[in-house]
C-alpha positions as CSV (number, residue, x, y, z in Angstrom):
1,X,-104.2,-39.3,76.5
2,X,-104.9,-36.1,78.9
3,X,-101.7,-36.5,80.6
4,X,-99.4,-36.6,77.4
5,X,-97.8,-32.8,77.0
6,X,-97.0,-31.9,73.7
7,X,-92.8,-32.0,73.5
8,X,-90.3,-30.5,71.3
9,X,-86.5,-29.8,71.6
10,X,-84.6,-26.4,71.5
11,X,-81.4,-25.4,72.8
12,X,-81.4,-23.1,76.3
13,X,-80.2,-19.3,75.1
14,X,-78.8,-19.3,78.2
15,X,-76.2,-22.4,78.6
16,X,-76.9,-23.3,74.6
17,X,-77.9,-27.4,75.8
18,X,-80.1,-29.0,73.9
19,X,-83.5,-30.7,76.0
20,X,-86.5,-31.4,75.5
21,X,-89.6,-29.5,76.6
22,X,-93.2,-28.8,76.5
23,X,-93.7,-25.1,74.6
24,X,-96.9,-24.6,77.2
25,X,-94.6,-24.7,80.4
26,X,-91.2,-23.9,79.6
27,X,-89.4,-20.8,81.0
28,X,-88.5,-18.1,78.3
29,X,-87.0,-14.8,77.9
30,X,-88.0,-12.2,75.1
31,X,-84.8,-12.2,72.9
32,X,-84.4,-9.9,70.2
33,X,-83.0,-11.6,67.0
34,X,-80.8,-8.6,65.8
35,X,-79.0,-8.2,69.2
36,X,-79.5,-11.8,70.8
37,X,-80.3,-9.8,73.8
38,X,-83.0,-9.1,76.2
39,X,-84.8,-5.8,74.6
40,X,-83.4,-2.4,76.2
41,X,-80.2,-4.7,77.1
42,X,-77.1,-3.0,75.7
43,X,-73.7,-5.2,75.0
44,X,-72.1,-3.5,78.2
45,X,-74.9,-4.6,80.0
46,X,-76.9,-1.7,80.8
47,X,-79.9,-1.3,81.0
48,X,-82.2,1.6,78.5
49,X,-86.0,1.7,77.5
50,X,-86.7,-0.9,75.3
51,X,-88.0,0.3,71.6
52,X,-90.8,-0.5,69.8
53,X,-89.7,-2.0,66.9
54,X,-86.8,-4.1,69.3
55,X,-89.9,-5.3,71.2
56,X,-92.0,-6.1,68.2
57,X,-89.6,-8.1,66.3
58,X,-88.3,-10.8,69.7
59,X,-88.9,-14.3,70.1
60,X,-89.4,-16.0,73.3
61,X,-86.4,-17.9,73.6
62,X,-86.8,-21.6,76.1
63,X,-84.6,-21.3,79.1
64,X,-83.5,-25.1,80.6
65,X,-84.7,-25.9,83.9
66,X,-80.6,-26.2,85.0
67,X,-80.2,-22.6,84.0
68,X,-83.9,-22.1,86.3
69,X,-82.9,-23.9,89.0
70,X,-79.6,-22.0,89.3
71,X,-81.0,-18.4,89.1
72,X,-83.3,-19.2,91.9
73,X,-80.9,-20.5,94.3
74,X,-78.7,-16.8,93.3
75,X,-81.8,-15.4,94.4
76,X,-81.6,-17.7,97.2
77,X,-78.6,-16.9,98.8
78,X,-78.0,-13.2,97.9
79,X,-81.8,-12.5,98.7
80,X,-81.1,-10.2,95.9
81,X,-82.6,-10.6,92.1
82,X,-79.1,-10.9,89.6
83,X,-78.1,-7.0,88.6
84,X,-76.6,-6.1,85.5
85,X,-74.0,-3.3,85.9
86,X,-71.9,-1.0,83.5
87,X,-69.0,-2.9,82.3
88,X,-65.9,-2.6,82.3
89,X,-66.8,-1.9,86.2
90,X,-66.5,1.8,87.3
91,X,-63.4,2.4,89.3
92,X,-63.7,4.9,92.1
């Protein structure tokens, strides 16, 4: 009975599939519920100091391994983490 791990389904907020997972291990990322975003995320994809109360108030949100799997391997073969930038793109 030791082995058994507790499972539940929820759908990735990344690639919005539906899987099944154990709560205890699964990869999240703190979403806040007014903005569906990442706290101190802005919709142009900026980056600011989270708030507080935007902190306070997100959920962990399950991310499916796929969606794990693939971020590593960008990390892989940039050897860079992803980078969110100003959109629309700055034009020189």
């Amino acid at each position: 009975m030791a082995d058994e791990h507790a499972q539940t389904t929820g759908r990735c907020h990344t690639c919005k599939r539906t899987f099944s997972y154990d709560p205890k291990e699964v990869e999240t990322v703190l979403i806040d519920p007014e903005t569906r975003l990442p706290p101190g995320f802005t919709v142009l994809g900026t980056l600011r100091p989270a708030k507080p109360e935007a902190v306070a108030r997100s959920v962990d949100e399950p991310i499916c391994p796929d969606c794990v799997d693939k971020a590593k391997r960008f990390i892989e073969d940039t050897n860079q983490p992803p980078q969110w930038k100003s959109w629309p793109p700055r034009r020189n």
